[in-house]
MMTF fields as JSON, N, C-alpha, C and O atoms, coordinates in Angstrom:
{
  "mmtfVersion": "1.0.0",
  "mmtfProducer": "UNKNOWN",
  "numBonds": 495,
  "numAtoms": 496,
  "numGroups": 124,
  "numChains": 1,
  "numModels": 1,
  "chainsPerModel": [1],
  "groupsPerChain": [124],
  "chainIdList": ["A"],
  "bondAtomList": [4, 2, 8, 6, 12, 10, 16, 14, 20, 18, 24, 22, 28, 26, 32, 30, 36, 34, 40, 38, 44, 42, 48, 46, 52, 50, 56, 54, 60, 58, 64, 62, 68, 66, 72, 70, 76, 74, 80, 78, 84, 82, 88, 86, 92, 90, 96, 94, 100, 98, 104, 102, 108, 106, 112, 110, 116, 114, 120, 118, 124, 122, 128, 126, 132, 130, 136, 134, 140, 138, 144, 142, 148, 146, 152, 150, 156, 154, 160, 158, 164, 162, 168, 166, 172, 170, 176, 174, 180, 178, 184, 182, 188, 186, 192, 190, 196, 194, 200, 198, 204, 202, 208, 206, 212, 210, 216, 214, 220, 218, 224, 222, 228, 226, 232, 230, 236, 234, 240, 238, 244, 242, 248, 246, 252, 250, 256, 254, 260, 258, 264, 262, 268, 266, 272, 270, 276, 274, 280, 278, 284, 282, 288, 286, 292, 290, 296, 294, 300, 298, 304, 302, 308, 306, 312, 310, 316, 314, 320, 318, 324, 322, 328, 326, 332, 330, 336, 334, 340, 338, 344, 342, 348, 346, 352, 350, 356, 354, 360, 358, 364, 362, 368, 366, 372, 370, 376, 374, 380, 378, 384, 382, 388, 386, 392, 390, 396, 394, 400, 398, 404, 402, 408, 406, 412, 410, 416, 414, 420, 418, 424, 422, 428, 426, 432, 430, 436, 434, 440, 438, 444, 442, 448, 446, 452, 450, 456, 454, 460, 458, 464, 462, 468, 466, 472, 470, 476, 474, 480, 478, 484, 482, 488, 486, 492, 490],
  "bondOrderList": [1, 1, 1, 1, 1, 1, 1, 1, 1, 1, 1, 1, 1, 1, 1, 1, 1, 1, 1, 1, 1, 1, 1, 1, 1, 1, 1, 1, 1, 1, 1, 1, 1, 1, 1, 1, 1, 1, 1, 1, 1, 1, 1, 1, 1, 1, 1, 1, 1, 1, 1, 1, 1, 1, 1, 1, 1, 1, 1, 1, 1, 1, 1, 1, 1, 1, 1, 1, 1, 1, 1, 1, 1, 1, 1, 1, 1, 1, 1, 1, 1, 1, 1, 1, 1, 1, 1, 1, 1, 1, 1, 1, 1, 1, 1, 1, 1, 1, 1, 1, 1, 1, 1, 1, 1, 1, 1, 1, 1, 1, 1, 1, 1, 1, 1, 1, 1, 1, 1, 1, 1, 1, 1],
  "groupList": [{"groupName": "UNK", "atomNameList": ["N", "CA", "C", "O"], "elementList": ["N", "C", "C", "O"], "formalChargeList": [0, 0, 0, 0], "bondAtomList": [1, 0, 2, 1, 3, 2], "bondOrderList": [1, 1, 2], "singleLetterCode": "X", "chemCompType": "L-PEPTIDE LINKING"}],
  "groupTypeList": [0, 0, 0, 0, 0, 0, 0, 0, 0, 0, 0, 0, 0, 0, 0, 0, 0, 0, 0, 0, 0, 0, 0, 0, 0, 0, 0, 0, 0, 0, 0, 0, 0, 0, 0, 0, 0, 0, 0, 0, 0, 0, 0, 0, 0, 0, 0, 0, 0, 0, 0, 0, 0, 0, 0, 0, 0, 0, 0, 0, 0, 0, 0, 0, 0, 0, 0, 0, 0, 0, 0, 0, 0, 0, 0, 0, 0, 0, 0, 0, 0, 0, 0, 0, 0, 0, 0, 0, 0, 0, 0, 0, 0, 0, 0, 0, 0, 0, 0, 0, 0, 0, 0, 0, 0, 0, 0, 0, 0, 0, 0, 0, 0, 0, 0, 0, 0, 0, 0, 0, 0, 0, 0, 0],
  "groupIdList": [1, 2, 3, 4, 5, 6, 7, 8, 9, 10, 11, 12, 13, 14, 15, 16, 17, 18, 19, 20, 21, 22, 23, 24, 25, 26, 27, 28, 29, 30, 31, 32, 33, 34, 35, 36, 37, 38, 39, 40, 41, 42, 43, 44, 45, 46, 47, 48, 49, 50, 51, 52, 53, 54, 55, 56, 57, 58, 59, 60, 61, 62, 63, 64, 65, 66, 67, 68, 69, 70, 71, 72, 73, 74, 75, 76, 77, 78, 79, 80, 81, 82, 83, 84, 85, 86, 87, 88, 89, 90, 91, 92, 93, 94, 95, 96, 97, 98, 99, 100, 101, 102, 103, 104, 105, 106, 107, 108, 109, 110, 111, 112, 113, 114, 115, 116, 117, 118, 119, 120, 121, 122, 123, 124],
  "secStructList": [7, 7, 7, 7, 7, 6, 2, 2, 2, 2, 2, 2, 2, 0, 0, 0, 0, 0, 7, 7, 7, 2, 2, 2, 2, 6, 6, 1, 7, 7, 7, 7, 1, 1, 6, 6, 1, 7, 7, 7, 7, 6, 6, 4, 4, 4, 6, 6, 6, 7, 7, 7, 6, 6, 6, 2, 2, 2, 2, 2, 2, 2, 2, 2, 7, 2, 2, 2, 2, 6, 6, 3, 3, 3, 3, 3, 3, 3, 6, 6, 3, 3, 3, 3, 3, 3, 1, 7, 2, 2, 2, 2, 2, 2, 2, 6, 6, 6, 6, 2, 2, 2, 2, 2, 2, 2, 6, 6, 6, 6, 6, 7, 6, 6, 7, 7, 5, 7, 7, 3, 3, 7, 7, 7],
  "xCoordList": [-15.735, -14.791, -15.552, -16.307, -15.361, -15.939, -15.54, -14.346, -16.598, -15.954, -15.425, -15.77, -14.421, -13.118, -14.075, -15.102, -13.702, -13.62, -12.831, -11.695, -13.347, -12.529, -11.344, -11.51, -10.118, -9.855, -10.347, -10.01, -10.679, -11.536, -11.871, -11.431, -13.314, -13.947, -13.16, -13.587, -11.452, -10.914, -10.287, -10.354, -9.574, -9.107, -10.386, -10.134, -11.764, -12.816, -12.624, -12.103, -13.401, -13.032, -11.56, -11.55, -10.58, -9.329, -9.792, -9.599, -10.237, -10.213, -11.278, -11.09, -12.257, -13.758, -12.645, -12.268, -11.958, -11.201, -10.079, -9.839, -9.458, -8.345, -8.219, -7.599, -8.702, -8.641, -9.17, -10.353, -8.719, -8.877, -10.072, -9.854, -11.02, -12.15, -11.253, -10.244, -11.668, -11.329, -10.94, -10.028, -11.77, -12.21, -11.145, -11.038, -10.818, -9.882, -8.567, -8.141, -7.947, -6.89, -6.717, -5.664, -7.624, -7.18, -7.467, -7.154, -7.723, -7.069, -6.131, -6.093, -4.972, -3.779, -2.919, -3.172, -2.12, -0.699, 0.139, 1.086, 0.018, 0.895, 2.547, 3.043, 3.052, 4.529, 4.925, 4.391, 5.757, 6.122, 8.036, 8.813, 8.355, 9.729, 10.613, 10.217, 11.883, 12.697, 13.479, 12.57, 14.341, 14.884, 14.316, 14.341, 13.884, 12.976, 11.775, 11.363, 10.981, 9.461, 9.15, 7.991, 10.042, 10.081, 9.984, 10.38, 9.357, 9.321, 10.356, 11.131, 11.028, 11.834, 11.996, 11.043, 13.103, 13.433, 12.427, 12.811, 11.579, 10.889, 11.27, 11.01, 11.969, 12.2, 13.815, 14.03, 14.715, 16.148, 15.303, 15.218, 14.431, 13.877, 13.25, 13.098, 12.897, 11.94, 13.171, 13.154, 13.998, 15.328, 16.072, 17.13, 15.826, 16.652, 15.321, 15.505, 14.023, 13.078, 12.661, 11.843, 12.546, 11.475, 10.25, 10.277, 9.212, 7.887, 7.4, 7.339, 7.133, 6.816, 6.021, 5.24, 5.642, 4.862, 3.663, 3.615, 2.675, 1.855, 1.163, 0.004, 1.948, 1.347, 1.327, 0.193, 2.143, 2.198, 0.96, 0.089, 0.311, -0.527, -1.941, -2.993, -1.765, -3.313, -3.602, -4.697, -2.156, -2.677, -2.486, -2.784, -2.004, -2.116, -3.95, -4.505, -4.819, -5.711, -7.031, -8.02, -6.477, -7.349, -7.093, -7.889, -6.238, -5.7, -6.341, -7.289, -6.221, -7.207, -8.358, -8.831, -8.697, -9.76, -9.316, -8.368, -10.43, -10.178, -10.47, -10.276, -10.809, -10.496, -9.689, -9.603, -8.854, -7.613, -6.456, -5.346, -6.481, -5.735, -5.649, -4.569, -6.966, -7.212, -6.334, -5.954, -5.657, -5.081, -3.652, -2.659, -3.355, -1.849, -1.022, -1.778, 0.115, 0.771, 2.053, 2.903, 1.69, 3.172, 4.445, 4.996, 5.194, 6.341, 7.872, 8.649, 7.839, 9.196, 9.091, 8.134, 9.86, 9.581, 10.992, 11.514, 11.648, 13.189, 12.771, 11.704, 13.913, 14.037, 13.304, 13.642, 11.652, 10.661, 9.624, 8.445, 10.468, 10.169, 9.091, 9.539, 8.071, 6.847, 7.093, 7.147, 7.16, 6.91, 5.758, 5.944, 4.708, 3.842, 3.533, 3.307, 3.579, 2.906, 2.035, 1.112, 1.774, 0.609, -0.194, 0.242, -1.57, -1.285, -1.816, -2.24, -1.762, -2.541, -1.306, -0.622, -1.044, -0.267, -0.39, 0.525, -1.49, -2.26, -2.715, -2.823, -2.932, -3.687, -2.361, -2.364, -1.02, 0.272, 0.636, 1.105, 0.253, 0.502, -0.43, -0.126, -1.413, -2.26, -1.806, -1.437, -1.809, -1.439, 0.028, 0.498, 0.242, 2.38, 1.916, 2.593, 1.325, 1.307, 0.377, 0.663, -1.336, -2.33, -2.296, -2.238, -2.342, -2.83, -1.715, -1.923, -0.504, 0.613, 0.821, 1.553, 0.118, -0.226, -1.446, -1.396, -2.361, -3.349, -3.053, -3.405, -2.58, -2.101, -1.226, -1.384, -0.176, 0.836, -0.206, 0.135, -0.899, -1.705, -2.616, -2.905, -2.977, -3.825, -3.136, -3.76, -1.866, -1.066, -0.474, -0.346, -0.143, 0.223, -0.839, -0.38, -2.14, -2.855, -3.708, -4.552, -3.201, -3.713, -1.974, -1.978, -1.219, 0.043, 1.621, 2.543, 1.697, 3.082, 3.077, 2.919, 3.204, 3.659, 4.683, 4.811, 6.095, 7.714, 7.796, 8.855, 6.338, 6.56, 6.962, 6.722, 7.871, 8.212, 7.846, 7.638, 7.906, 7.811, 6.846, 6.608, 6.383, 5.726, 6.517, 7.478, 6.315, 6.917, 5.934, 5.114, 5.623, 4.816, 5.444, 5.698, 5.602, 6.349, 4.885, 4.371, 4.677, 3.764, 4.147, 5.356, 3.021, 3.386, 3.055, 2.021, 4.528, 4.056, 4.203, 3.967],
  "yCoordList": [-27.282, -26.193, -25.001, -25.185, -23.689, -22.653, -22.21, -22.196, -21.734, -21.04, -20.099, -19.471, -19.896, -19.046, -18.041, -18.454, -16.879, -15.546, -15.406, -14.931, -15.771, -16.126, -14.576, -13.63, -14.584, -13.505, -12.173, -11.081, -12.168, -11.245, -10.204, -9.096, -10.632, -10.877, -9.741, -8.649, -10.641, -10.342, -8.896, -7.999, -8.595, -7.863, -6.65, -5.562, -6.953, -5.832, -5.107, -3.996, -6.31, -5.534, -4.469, -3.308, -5.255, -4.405, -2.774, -1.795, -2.558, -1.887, -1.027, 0.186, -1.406, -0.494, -0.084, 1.085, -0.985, -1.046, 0.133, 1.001, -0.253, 0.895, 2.017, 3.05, 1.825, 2.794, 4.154, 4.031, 5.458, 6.433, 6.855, 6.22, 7.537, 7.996, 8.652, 9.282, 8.484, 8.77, 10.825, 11.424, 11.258, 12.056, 13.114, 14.334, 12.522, 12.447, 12.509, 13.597, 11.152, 11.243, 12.114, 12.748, 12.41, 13.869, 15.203, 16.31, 15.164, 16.239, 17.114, 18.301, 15.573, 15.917, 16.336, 15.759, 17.115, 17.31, 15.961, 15.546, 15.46, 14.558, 14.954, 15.839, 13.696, 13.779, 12.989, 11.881, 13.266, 12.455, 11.943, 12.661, 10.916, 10.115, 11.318, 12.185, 11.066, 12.255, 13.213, 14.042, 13.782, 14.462, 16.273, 16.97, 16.506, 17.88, 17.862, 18.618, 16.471, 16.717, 16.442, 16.115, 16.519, 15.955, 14.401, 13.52, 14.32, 12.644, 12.239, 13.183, 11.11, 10.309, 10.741, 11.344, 10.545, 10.918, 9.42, 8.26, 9.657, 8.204, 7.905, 6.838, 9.224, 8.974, 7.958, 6.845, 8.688, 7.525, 6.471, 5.832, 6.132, 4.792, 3.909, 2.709, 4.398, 4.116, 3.438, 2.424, 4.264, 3.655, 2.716, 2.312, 2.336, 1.167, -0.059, -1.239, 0.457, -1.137, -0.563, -1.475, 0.022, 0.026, 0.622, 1.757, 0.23, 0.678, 2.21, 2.537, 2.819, 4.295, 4.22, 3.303, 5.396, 5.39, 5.861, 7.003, 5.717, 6.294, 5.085, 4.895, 4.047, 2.774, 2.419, 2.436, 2.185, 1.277, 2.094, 1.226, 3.3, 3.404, 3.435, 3.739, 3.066, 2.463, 0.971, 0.418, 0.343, -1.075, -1.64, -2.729, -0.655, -0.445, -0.404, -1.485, 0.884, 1.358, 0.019, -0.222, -0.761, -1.819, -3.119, -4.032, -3.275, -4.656, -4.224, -4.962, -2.855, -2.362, -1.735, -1.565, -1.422, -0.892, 1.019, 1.431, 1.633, 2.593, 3.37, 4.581, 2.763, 3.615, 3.342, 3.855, 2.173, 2.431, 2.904, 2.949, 3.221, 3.371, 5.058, 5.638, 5.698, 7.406, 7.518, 8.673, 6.499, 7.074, 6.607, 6.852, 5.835, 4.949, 5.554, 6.053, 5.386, 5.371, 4.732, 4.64, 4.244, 3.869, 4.035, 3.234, 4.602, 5.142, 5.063, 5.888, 3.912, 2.781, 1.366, 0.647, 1.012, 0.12, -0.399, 0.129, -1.519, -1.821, -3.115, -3.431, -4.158, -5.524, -5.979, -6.345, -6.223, -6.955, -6.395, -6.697, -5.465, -5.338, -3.503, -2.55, -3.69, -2.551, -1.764, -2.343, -0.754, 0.162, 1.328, 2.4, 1.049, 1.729, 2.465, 1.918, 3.887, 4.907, 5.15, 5.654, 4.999, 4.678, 5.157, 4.735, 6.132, 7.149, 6.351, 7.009, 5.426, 4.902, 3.976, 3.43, 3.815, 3.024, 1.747, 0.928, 1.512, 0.318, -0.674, -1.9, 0.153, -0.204, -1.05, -2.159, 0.086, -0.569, -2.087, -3.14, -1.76, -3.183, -4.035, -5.1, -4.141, -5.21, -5.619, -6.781, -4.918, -5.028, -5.802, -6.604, -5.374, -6.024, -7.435, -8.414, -7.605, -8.67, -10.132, -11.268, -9.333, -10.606, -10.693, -11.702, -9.544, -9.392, -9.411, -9.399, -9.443, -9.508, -10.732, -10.798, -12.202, -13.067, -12.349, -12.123, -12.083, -11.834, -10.584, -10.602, -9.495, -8.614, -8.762, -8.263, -9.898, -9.913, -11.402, -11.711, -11.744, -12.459, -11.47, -11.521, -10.528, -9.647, -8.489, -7.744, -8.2, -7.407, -8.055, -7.558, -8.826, -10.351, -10.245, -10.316, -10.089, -10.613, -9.13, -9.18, -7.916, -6.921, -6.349, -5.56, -6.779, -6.263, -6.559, -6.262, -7.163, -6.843, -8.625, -9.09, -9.432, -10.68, -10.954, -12.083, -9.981, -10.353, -9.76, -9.697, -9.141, -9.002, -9.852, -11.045, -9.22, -10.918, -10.183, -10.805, -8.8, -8.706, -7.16, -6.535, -6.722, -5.34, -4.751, -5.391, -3.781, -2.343, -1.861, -1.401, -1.783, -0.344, 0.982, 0.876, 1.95, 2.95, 4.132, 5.061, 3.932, 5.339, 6.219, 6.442, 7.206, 8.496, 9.646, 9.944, 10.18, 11.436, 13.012, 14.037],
  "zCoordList": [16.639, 16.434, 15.837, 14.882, 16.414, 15.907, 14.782, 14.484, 13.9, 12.139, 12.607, 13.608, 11.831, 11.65, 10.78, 10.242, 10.708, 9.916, 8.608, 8.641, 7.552, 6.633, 6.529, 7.299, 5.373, 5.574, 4.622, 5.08, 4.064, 3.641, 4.138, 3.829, 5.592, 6.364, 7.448, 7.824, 7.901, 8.929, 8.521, 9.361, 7.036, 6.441, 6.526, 7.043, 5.97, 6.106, 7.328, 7.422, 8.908, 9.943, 10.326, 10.737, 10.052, 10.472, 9.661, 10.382, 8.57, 8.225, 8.713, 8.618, 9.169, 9.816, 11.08, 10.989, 12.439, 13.315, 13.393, 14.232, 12.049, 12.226, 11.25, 11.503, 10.362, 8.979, 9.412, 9.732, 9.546, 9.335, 8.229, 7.198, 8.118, 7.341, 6.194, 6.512, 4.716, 3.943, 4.026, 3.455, 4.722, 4.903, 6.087, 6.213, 6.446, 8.165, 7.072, 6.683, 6.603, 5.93, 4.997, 5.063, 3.903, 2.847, 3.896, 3.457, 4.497, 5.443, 6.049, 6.375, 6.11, 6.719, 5.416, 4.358, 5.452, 4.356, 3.479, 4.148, 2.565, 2.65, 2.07, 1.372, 2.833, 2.398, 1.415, 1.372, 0.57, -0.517, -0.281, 0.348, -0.783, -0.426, -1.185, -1.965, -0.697, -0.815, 0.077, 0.027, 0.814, 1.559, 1.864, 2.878, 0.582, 0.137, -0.494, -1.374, 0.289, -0.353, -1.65, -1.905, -2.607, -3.984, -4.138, -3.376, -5.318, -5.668, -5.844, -5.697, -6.152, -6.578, -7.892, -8.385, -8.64, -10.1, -10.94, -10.787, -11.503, -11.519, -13.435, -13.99, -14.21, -15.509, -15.171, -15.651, -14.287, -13.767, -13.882, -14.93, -12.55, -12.195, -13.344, -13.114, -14.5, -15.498, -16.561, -17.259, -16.383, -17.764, -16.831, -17.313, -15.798, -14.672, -14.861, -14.563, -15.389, -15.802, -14.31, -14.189, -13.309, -12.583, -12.619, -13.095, -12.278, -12.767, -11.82, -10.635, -13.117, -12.254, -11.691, -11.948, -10.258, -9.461, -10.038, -9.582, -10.74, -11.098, -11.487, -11.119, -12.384, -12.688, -11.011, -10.534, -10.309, -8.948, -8.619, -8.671, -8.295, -7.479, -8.135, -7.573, -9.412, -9.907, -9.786, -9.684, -9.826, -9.736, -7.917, -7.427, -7.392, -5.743, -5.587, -5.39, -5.687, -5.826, -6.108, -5.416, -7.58, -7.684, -7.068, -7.286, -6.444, -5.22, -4.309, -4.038, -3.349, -2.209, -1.713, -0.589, -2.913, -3.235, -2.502, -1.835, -3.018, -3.267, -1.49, -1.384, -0.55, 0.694, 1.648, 2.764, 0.974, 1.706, 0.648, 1.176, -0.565, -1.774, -1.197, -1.087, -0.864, 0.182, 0.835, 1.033, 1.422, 3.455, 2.728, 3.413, 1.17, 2.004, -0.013, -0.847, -0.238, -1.599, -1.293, -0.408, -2.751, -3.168, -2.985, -3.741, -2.43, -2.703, -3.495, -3.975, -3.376, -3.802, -4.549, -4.261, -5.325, -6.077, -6.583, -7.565, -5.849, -6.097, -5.924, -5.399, -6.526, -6.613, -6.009, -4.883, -6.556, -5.829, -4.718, -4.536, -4.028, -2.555, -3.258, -3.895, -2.881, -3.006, -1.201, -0.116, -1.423, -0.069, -0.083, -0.659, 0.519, 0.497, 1.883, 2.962, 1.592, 2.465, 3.131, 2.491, 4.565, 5.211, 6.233, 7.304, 6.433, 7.385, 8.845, 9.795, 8.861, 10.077, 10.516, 9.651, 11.857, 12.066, 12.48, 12.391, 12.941, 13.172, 12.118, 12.156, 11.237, 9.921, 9.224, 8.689, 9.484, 8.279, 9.222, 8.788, 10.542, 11.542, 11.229, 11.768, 10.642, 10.756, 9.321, 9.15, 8.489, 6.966, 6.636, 5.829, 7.273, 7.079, 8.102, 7.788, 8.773, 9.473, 9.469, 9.85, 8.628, 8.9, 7.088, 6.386, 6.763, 5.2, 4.105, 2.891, 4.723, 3.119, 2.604, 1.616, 3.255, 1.578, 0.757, -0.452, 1.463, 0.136, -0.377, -1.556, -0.086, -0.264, -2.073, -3.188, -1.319, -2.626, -3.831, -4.972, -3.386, -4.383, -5.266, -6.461, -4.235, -5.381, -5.879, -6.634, -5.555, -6.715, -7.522, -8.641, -7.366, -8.495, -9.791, -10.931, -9.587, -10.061, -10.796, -11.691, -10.13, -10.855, -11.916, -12.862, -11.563, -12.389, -12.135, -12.895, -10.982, -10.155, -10.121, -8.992, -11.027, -10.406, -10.13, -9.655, -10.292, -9.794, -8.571, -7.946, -8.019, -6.246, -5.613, -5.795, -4.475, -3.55, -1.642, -0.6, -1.887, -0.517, -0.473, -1.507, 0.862, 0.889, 1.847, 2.274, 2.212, 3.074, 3.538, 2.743, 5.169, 5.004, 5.908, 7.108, 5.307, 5.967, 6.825, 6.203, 7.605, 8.555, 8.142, 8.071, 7.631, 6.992, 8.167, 8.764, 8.215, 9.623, 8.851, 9.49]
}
């Protein structure tokens, strides 16, 4: 039987494969959640016990390291479920699909252990 690609390994490639150049992505404009471009009220969200976006996208940042932490953010943060912003669409497909166990093991493990699920929303 041939060795398997551990995932790591498989997670690296996807990312050489589909990831946009750090460089490419701060390029484009980004959009932030909201109806008018504005953030989320994150002091409401903060007195409701949800964790502001600022913590989510540092301990986002050290789960993915820092060139895909470039292209993708946080956005949302409700009962469990993390939704993160993503400029590649391939990338949020491979991610929501090969990589969200290790994904939620290593945000578990940098801050978020009452995660239960991820989001990824394509950022246009």
């Amino acid at each position: 039987m041939p060795d398997l690609p551990s995932l790591g390994q498989t997670f690296d490639q996807l990312l050489r494969d589909f990831a946009p150049t750090v460089e490419s992505a701060r390029s484009r404009p980004r959009r932030r959640a909201g109806g008018d471009g504005d953030l989320p009220d994150v002091s409401r969200a903060a007195s409701r016990g949800e964790r502001r976006l600022e913590e989510l996208a540092g301990i986002w940042a050290r789960a993915v390291g820092e060139e895909i932490a470039g292209i993708s953010t946080p956005i949302r943060y409700r009962g469990g479920v993390l939704t993160i912003e993503i400029d590649s669409a391939p990338l949020a497909a491979e991610l929501g699909t090969f990589a969200r166990d290790h994904l939620r093991t290593a945000l578990a493990a940098e801050g978020l252990p009452e995660l239960c699920d991820l989001k990824f929303k394509v950022r246009t």
